[in-house]
C-alpha positions, 0 to 999 in steps of 0.5 A, a space after each residue: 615585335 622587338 626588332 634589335 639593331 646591331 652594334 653600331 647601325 647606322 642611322 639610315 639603317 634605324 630609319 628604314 626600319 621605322 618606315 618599313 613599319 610605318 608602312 604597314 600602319 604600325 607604331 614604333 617606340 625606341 629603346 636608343 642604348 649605349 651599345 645598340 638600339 631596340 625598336 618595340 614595333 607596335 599595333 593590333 595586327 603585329 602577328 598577321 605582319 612576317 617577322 622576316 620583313 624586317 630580319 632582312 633590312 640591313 642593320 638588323 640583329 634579330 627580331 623577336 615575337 613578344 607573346 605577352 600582352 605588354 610590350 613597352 614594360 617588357 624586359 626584352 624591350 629593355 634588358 637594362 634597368 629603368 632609374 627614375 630620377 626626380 631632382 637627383 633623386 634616383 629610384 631603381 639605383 642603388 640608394 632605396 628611396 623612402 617617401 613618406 608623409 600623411 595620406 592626406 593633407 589637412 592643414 599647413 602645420 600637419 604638414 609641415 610637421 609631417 615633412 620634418 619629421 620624415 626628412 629628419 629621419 632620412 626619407 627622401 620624398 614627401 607624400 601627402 593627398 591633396 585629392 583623396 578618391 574614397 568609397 563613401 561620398 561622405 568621407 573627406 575627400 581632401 582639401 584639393 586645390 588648396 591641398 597642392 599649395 600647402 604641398 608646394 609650400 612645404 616642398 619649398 621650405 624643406 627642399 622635399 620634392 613632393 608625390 601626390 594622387 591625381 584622379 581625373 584626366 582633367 587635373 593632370 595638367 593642374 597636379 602637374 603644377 605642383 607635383 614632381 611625382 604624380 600617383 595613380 591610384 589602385 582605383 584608378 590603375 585600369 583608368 585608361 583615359 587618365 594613363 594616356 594624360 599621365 603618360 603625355 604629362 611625362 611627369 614621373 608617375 607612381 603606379 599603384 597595382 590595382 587591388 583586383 589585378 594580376 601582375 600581366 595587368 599591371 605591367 599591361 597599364 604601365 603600357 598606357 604610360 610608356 606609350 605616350 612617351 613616358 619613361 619615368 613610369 614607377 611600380 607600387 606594389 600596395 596589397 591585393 584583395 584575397 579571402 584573407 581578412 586579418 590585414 587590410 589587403 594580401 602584400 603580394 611580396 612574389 611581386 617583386 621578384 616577378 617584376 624584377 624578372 620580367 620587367 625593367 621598371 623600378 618597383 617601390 612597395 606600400 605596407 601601409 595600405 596592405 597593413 591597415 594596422 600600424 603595429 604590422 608596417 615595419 614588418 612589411 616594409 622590411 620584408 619588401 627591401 629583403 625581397 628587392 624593392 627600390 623603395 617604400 611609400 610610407 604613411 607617416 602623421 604627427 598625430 595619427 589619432 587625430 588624422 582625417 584618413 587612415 590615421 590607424 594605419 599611419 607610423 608616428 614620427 618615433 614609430 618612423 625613426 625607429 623603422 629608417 634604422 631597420 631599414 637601413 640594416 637591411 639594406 646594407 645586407 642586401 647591398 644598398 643603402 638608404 
């Protein structure tokens, strides 16, 4: 349940709410805002608990039921917008933020070709795999360890702060070192052991929608991530599995008005992986920034014929250059800016 303090509450007030719900074995999260202060009361038997027992403590406004399975991601936690910021580089605000590069890292000039190439076009982030989860064991898997060091390298030399994939529970702490953004995959979306690591990294986290999973799952995992403390949670909305088979995966573009209704979290989409075909992201890039998304992840590589994963789904940098203009028209209409 939410329960809202008045304007102006005073401290004492907060507190003998949080111990009232201490009391019954609960967990609380705070949502401290500039006019007043939100408490998520939190735990498996919220609804056996009167809603009463804290409508009556001084200093409370009003107490709601949330009936959805996610609590933390809803907006009747937090009406306000969440913005991500990462080394000044604001997602949720008024700028869209592009972040591109190779899906994978391959080698150092790769990369470094990649990352001129984006931030000349006016990407902001760059993208790259270091750690490459796929379904056949005999695919690359990436270059891992050493993958990280190329990307903190390039991430020195072009001032670029870096996103990248991190898989196991155990390599939080080593992605951590390296990334500013650390992604959880769409394999890797309903990874509960991994989301709890991530959410106490509180590291800024991408979380990609799991292929096979509804919306009210989504948010449900972005949970994981707040609960832990986590504010710096992003949505990525990157295609659903569907009977259709003429793209990679169905771009779920509803999704972003739904999240935008329903949650406060920032969303970014990734037509690339939806695509499956580079001929068609520039259409689903633009269609996403028409229909509200905070930014685009984009997979860019000097020479796609070349690339070790994805290379048919992968802009080349003339192919990017192009798409940023369009973009930017776009966003100018709808009242932003790259």
């Amino acid at each position: 349940m939410i329960v809202e303090m008045k304007k102006g509450a005073a401290r004492e007030e907060l507190d003998d709410v949080i111990a009232r719900a201490k009391k019954y074995g609960m967990e609380v999260q705070l949502n401290i805002g500039t006019d007043k202060t939100v408490v998520a009361i939190l735990g498996s038997n919220t609804g056996q608990i009167p809603s009463d027992m804290f409508g009556v403590l001084p200093g409370v406004e009003r107490v709601t039921r949330i009936m959805r399975p996610y609590k933390l991601a809803s907006r009747e936690f937090k009406a306000q917008d969440t913005i991500v910021d990462i080394e000044g580089i604001k997602v949720g605000g008024d700028r869209i933020v592009v972040m591109a590069g190779p899906c994978a890292v391959e080698t150092p000039e790769q990369l470094k070709a990649a990352a001129r190439a984006v931030k000349d076009s006016g990407a902001r982030i760059l993208r790259g795999g270091a750690f490459k989860p796929r379904s056949s064991p005999f695919s690359f898997q990436g270059l891992k360890t050493a993958g990280l060091e190329l990307l903190a390298d390039v991430k020195a030399e072009y001032g670029m702060p870096v996103v990248t994939e991190v898989v196991d529970s155990h390599e939080v702490r080593l992605v951590g070192k390296y990334a500013d953004i650390l992604q959880v995959g769409s394999r890797s979306m309903q990874n509960f052991t991994l989301l709890t690591e991530v959410g106490k990294s509180k590291s800024p986290v991408v979380l990609k929608r799991g292929f096979a999973c509804t919306v009210t799952e989504w948010l449900t995992a972005a949970d994981y991530l707040l609960a832990e403390g986590n504010s710096q949670v992003i949505l990525c909305e990157r295609g659903i599995r569907t009977f259709e088979d003429s793209t990679r995966f169905s771009l779920d573009i509803s999704s972003i008005p739904v999240i935008k209704k329903a949650s406060h979290l920032p969303i970014i989409v990734d037509p690339s992986h939806a695509a499956g075909h580079y001929s068609l992201v520039p259409a689903l890039a633009k269609a996403a920034i028409a229909a509200g998304a905070d930014g685009l992840l984009i997979e860019v590589h000097p020479n796609p014929k070349e690339a070790l994963v994805d290379g048919l789904q992968s802009l080349t940098p003339s192919d990017f250059a192009r798409l940023m203009k369009e973009i930017d028209q776009i966003a100018r209409v709808m009242g932003r800016s790259l």
